[in-house]
Every structure is written in structure tokens, then in C-alpha cells.
C-alpha positions as CSV (number, residue, x, y, z in Angstrom):
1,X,0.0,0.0,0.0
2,X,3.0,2.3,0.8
3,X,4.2,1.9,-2.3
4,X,1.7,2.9,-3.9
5,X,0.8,6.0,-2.5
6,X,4.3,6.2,-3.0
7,X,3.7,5.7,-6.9
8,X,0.5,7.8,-7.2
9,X,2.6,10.9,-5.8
10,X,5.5,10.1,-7.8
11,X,3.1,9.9,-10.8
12,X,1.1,13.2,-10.3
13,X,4.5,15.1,-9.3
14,X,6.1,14.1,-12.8
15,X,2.8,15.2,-14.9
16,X,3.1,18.1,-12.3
17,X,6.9,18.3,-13.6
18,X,5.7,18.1,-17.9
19,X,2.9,20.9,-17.1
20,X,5.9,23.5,-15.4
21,X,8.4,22.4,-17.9
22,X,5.5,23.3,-21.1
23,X,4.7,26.2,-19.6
24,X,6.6,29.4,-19.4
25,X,4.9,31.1,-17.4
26,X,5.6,29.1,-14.0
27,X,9.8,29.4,-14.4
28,X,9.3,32.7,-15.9
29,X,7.1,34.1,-12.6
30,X,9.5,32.1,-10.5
31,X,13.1,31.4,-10.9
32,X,14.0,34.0,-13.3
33,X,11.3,36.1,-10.7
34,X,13.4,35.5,-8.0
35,X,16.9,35.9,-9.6
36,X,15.7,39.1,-10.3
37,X,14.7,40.1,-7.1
38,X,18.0,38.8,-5.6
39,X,19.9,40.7,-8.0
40,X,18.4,44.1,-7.8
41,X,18.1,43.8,-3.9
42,X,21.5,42.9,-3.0
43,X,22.9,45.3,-5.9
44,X,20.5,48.2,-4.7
45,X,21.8,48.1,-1.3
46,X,25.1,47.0,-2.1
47,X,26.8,49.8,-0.3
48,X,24.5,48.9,3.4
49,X,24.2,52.6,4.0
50,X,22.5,55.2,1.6
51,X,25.5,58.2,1.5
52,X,25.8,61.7,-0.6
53,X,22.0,62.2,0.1
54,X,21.5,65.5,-1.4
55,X,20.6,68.4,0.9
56,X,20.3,72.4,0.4
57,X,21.3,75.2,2.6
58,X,20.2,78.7,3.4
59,X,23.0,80.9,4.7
60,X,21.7,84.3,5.7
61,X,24.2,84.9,7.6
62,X,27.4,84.6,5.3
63,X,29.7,84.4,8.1
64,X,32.8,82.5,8.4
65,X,31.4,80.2,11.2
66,X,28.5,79.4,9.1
67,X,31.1,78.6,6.2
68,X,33.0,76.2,8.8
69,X,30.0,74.5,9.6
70,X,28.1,73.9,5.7
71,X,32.2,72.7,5.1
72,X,31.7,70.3,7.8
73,X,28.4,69.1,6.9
74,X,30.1,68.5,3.4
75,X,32.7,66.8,5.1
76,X,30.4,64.3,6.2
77,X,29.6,61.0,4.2
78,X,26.3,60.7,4.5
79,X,24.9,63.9,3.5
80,X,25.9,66.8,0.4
81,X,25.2,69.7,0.2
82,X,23.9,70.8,-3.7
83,X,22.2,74.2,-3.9
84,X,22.7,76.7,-1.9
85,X,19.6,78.8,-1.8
86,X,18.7,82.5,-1.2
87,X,16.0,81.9,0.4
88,X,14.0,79.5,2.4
89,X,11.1,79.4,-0.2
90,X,13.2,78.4,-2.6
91,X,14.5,75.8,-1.0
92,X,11.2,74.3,0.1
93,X,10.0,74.3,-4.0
94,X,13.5,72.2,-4.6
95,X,12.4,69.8,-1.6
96,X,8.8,69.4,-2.8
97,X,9.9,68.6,-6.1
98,X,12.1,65.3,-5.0
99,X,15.3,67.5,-6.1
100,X,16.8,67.3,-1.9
101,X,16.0,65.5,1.6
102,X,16.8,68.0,3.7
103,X,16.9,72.2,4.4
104,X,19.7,73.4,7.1
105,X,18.6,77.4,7.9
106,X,21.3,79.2,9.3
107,X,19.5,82.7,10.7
108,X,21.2,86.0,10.3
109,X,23.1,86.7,13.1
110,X,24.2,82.8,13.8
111,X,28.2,84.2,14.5
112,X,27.1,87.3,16.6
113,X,25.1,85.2,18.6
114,X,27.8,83.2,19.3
115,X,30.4,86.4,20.1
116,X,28.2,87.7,22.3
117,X,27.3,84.3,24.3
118,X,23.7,84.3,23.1
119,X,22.0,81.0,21.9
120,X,22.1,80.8,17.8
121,X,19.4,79.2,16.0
122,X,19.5,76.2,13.0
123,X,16.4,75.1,11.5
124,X,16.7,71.8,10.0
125,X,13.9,70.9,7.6
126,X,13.6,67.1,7.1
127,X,11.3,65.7,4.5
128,X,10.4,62.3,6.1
129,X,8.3,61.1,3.0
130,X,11.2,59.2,2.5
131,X,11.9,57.1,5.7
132,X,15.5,56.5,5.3
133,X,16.4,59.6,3.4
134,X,15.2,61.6,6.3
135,X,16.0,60.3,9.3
136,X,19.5,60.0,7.9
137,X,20.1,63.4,6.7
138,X,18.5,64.6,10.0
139,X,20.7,62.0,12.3
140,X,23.8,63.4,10.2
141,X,23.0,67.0,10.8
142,X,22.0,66.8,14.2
143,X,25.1,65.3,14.6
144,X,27.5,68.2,12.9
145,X,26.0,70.5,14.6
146,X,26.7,69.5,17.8
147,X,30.4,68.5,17.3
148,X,29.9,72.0,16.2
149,X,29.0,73.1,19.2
150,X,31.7,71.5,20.9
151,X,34.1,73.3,19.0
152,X,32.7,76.5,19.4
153,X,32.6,75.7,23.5
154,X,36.5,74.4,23.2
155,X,37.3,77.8,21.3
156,X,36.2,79.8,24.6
157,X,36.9,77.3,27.2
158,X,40.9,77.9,25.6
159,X,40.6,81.2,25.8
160,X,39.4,81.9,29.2
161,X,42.7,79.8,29.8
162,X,41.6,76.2,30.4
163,X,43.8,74.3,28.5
164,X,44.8,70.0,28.4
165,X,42.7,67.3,27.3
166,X,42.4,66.0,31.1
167,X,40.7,69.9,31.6
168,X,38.9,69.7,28.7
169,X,37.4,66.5,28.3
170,X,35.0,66.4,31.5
171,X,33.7,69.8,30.2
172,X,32.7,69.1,27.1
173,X,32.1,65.4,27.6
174,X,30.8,64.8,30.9
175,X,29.3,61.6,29.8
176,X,31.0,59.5,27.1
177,X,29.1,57.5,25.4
178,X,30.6,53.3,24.3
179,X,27.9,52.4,21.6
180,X,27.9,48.7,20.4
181,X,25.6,47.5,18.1
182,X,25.0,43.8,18.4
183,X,23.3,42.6,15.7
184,X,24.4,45.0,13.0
185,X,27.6,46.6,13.7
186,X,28.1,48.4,10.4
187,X,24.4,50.0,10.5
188,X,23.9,47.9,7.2
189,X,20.3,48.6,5.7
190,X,21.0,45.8,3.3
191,X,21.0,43.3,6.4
192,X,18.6,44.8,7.9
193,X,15.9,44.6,5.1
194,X,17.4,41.8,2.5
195,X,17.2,38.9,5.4
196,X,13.3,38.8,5.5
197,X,12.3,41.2,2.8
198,X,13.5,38.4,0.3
199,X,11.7,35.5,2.3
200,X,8.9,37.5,2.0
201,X,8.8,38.2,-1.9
202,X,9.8,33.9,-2.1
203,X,6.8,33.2,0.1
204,X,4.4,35.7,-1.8
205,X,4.9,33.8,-5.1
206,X,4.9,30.1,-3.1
207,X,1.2,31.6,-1.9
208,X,0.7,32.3,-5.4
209,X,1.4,29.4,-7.4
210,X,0.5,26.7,-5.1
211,X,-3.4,28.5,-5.5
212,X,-2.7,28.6,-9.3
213,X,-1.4,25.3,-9.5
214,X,-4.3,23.5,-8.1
215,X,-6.9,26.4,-9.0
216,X,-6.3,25.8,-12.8
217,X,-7.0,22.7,-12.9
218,X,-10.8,22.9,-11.8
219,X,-10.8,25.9,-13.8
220,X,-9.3,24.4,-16.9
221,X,-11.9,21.2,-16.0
222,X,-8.6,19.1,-16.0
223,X,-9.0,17.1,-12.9
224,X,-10.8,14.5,-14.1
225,X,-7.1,13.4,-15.8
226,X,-5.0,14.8,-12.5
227,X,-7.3,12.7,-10.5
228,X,-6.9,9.7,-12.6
229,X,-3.2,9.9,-12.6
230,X,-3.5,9.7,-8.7
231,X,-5.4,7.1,-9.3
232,X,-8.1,8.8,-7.8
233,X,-6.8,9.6,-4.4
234,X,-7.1,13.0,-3.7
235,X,-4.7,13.2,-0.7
236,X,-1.4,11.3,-3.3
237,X,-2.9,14.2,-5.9
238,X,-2.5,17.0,-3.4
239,X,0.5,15.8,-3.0
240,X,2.4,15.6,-5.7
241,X,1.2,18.3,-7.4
242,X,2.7,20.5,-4.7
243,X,5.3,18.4,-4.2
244,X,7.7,20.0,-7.8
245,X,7.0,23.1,-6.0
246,X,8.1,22.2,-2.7
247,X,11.5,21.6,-4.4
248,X,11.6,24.4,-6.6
249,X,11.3,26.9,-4.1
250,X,13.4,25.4,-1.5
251,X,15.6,25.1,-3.9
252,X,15.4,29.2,-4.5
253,X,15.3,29.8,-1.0
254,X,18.7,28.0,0.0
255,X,20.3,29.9,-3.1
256,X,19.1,33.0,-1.4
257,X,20.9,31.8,1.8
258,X,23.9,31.4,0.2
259,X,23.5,34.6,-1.2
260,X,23.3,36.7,2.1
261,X,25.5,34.9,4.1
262,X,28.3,33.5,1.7
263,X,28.0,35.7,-1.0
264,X,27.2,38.7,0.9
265,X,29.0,38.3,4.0
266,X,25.8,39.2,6.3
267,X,26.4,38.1,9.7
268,X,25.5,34.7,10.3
269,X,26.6,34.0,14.3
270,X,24.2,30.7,14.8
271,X,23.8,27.6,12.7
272,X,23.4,27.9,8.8
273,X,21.8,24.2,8.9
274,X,19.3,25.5,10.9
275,X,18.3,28.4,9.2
276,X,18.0,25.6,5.9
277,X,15.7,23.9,7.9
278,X,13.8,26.9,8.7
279,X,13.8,27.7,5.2
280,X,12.2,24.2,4.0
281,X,9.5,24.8,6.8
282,X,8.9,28.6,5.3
283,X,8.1,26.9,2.0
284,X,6.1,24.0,3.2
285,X,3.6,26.4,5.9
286,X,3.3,28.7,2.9
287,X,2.3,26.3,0.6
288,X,-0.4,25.1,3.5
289,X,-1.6,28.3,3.4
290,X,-1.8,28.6,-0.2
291,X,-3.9,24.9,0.0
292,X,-5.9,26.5,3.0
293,X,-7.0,29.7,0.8
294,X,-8.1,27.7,-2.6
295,X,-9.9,24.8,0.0
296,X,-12.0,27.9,1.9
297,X,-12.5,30.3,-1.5
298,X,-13.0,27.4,-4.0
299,X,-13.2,29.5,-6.8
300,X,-9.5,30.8,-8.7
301,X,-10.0,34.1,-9.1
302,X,-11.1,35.0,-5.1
303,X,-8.3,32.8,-4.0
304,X,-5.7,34.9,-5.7
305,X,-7.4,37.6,-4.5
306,X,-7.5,36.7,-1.1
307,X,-3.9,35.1,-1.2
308,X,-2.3,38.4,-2.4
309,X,-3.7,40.5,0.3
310,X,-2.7,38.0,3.2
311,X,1.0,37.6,1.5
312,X,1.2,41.7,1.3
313,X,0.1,42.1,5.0
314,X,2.3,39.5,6.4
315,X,5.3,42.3,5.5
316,X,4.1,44.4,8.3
317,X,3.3,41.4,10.5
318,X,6.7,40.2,10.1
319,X,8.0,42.1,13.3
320,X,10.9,43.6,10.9
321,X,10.0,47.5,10.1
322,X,7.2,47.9,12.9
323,X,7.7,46.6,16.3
324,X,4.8,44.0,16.6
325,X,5.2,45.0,20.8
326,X,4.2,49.0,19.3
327,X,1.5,47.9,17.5
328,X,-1.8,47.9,19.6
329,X,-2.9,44.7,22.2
330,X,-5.7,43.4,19.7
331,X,-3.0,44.1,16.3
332,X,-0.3,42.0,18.2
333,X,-2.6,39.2,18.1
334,X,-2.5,38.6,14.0
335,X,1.2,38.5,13.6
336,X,1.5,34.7,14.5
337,X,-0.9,33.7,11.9
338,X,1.5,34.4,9.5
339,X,4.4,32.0,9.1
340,X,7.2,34.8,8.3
341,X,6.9,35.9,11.4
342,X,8.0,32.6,13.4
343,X,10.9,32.8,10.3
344,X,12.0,36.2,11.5
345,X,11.9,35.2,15.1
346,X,14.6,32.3,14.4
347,X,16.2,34.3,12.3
348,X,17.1,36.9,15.2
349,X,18.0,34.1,17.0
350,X,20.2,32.0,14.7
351,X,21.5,34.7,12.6
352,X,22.1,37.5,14.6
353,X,22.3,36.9,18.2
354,X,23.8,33.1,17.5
355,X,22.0,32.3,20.4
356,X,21.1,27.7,21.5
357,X,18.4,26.5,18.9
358,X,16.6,25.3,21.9
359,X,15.2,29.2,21.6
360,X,13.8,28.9,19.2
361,X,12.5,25.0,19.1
362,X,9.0,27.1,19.7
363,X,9.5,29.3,16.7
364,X,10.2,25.7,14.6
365,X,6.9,24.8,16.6
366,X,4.6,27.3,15.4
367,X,6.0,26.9,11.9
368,X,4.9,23.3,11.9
369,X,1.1,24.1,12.7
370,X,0.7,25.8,10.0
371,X,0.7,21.9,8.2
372,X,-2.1,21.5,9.7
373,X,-4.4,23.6,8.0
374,X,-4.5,22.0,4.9
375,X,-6.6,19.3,6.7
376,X,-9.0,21.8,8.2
377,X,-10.3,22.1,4.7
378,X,-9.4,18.8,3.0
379,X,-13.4,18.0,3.2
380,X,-14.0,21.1,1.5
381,X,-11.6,20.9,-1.3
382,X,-12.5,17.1,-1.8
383,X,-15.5,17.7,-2.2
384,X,-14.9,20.9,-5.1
385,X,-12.2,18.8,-6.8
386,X,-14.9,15.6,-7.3
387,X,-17.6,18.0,-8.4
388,X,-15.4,19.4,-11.1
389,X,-14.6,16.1,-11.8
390,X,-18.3,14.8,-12.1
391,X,-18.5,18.1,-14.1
392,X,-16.0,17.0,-16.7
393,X,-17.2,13.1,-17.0
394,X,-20.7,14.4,-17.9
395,X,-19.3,17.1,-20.4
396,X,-17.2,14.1,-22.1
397,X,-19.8,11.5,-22.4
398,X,-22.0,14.8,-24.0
399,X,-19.3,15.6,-26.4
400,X,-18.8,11.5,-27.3
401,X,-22.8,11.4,-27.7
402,X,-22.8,14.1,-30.1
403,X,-20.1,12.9,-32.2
């Protein structure tokens, strides 16, 4: 009997296998796809951290501190400065046209403020439209101008006589500050988006084709012939027609493993065998979820529908842009009906903090109930599948009785 079922899926997963390979349209949507998506990704943020974002400046006062300070803000990596502007309304047409991130407003009187130990004025103007742009050109000038600052503090501290780094130090640094960061060292946006944003266009198009693979068959009135290649067992049909898929795009994700952390030198402080395994898992709970979605919907079209919307929402669930612990009590509730999330979760723990797999053995856990929905249905989408396929007997004995 074991072999058999055995058999029946290897049967339905080759005619599974003849239907991919003569048509175009499922390597075409898939590998070549996901190729892309790895290649623009990882080429896109090749660098890990957007620099030269282009800012503008309004110097009214013309002075040669305010010279000192756009030279430092030049200086700086992250940001450049590319027009400088009479005025502030010009400035603010350059911004709202997409031409620069950020304004820096340097008031008339910024140097005899100083001289005269009254407290100058910048304006920084941050268009935060654009997430990163913005909080980086405002991070970077926040930052000049307060080494600026301490400058300008040093430059009267030394002339009122206080002289020595031991003197000086305490003063203008009464608090120094030791910053490690853990997890992502280099403030790399590329590992902090490519490690799940990836996953989440792979599982997106698993959501999508395992729908469309079985979908087009009761649309197409085919199952009468996948049926009979399974020799009429619905469960060894199931089966093997997901079962090329399950391959193909475990296949894509371990490539995009390799990619991140061989290719791509992303940090990788746990166990890559277990983040393979977690990657298998991610395929299979997202191809239960595609089975789950056509077994509740029925019809092709609402299933896509429906499969789209929960494969687009599961970016925010993810836990990876958005705290899920921000988000309100009754929000925090649907992020753990979406699979990427348990992936993320291991991938924290594997990946970045290296920490004992027994951490995430629950993570591995919840992954695995997601198998389970496919049975929660399997009535449902018995019963569509042998009513299409009732469907299609009568239409062929009505098109042998009119020949």
C-alpha cells in the first residue's frame, strides 16, 4: 500500500513536472522572478548605507562660522550639500519637487550670537516622506552641529585659559558615550531589510502558485485526468502536485541563503543548517496556506485575491520595520498567523544573536502548525475537486454522444 501512494505521488508530481516544464509562465514568474529580485536587492543596497543624500542650505548669515559649519556638513559621508539657496522658499519648491531630503537654515546673526554668548538658531527641515532619506540626513546633521557646538565651547573654554585634554574633556564630555551595536555593527540597511524582505517576496509567489497550480486545474476542468493519474486519491494528488513546487522553491530559497551569508557576507553567528531547515519549513507552511486559501474560497479568481492581500500584509506582520510590541494589544494578536513571522523570530535568534536552537525550538513549533491547515479544509476541497470532476465526466460523455 506504501508503495503505492508512493507511486501515485510520484506519478502526479512528474505530470506536475511536464505541465511547469511546457509552460513558461511558471519558471518565468518564479526562478528567473526571484533571480531578479535577488539581483536588484542585494545590488540596490550594495553599499548597506545610503550616502551623498542631497541636501540644500540657506545661509543668511554669510559668516565665516557658518562657512566652517556647511564645510563640515560637506565633510560628512552621509549627507551633500547641492544648492545653496537665497532663500528659504526656494528651498522648500527644490524639496517638494524630489530635487533634496533635507533644508539646514542658518539665521542672520548665527556668528554674533555666538560672540556675544547668546543661543544661535539652526532650523533643520527634514522631508520624512522618505523614511530613510530623512531620518538619515536629519541623524547626520544633528550630529554636525553638535560637534559643532563643541568646538565652538572648546574655542572659549581655551581662551578663558583652560587648557589639556584632562581639563577639557570632562567639560565638554561629561558623559561618554561606548555604543555597540550587536546585531548590525556596520548599521547595514541591506542586512537589515534583504534577510526577511526576500523571504517575504519567495513566500508571496509560493502563496501564489501553489493557489494557481491547483486552482487551474478545476478551472481548466482538468482534474478528471489529475485525479486519474492519482489514481483517484485525492490526498497522493495534493500531494504531488505541490510536491515540484516544494522543491523548486526550497531550492530558491537555500540559493538566497547562500547569497546573504556566503556571497554577501551578512552576519551569520548561529547555525546555517538551521536556518535551511527553517527555510524548508517557510516553503512548506506557505504552501499550507496557499492549500488552505483555494480549499476555503474554492473559486481561482477569489483565492488569488484573497492570497495576495494576506502575502502583502504578512510584510508588516513580520516584526521587521514595525515593532509587533508597538502595535496595539488586539494588532499584536494577528502577527503569529502568518508564518514569516516565526521565520523572522529564528532568524534573530540564529543569525544574529547566534544564540542555542533550543530558543527557538518554539518558533520551529509554530511553523509546523501551520501543516495543519490544509486538513482543516481537506473535506471542502474534496468535495470541489470531485464535483469538477463529475463536471467534466458528464461534459465528455456529452461531447462522445454528439459525435
Amino acid at each position: 500500500m506504501n508503495n503505492s501512494i508512493i507511486q501515485q505521488i510520484k506519478d502526479v508530481a512528474c505530470r506536475e513536472w511536464k505541465r511547469m516544464l511546457t509552460r513558461p509562465v511558471y519558471f518565468l514568474s518564479s526562478i528567473f522572478a526571484m533571480l531578479f529580485c535577488y539581483l536588484f536587492f542585494l545590488t540596490l543596497m550594495s553599499e548597506g548605507l545610503p550616502e551623498q543624500l542631497p541636501i540644500g542650505i540657506v545661509d543668511s548669515d554669510n559668516s565665516s562660522l557658518s562657512r566652517t559649519l556647511e564645510r563640515n556638513i560637506n565633510a560628512s559621508p552621509n549627507v551633500e550639500i547641492v544648492g545653496k539657496y537665497a532663500s528659504f522658499t526656494e528651498a522648500r519648491k527644490d524639496m517638494q519637487k524630489g530635487y533634496i531630503y533635507a533644508i539646514i537654515d542658518i539665521g542672520a546673526g548665527f556668528q554674533a550670537d555666538l560672540l556675544t554668548n547668546r543661543q544661535p538658531t539652526i532650523a533643520y527641515y527634514v522631508n520624512d516622506v522618505y523614511l530613510v532619506a530623512g531620518s538619515l540626513s536629519y541623524k547626520d546633521l544633528t550630529y554636525i552641529s553638535e560637534l559643532m557646538s563643541g568646538f565652538i565651547l572648546q574655542q572659549s573654554l581655551q581662551a578663558r585659559g583652560i587648557t589639556g585634554e584632562e581639563n577639557l574633556i570632562p567639560i565638554l564630555q561629561p558623559i561618554a558615550m561606548d555604543t555597540h551595536q550587536i546585531g548590525n555593527p556596520y548599521t547595514n540597511y541591506s542586512v537589515y531589510l534583504s534577510n526577511v524582505l526576500l523571504p517575504g517576496v519567495l513566500q508571496l509567489l509560493i502563496i501564489m502558485f501553489t493557489i494557481y497550480a491547483i486552482g487551474v486545474e478545476m478551472k481548466q476542468n482538468t482534474t478528471r485526468e489529475w485525479l486519474s493519474t492519482g489514481n483517484e486519491s485525492i490526498l497522493s494528488a495534493l500531494t504531488g502536485k505541490v510536491l515540484p513546487h516544494t522543491i523548486l522553491f526550497t531550492l530558491l530559497g537555500l540559493l538566497g541563503l547562500f547569497l546573504l551569508y556566503e556571497v554577501m557576507g551578512f552576519p551569520m553567528n548561529g547555525s546555517i543548517a538551521w536556518m535551511s531547515l527553517a527555510m524548508f519549513l517557510f516553503v512548506m507552511a506557505h504552501q499550507a496556506v496557499g492549500i488552505f486559501i483555494i480549499g476555503l474560497f474554492r473559486q481561482l479568481r477569489d483565492s488569488i485575491s484573497v492570497g495576495v492581500f494576506y502575502g502583502l500584509l504578512s510584510f508588516s506582520y513580520a516584526g521587521f520595520t514595525f515593532p509587533i510590541e508597538a502595535m496595539p494589544h488586539g494588532a499584536q494578536i494577528f502577527a503569529w498567523f502568518f508564518p514569516i513571522r516565526y521565520y523572522f523570530k529564528i532568524y534573530v535568534n540564529e543569525a544574529l544573536n547566534g544564540a542555542d536552537i533550543r530558543y527557538s525550538l518554539i518558533y520551529f513549533a509554530g511553523i509546523l502548525v501551520f501543516l495543519l491547515l490544509p486538513f482543516l479544509v481537506y473535506p471542502r476541497l474534496r468535495n470541489t475537486i470531485a464535483q469538477h470532476d463529475r463536471s467534466a465526466i458528464k461534459n465528455s460523455r456529452f461531447n462522445e454522444q454528439l459525435q
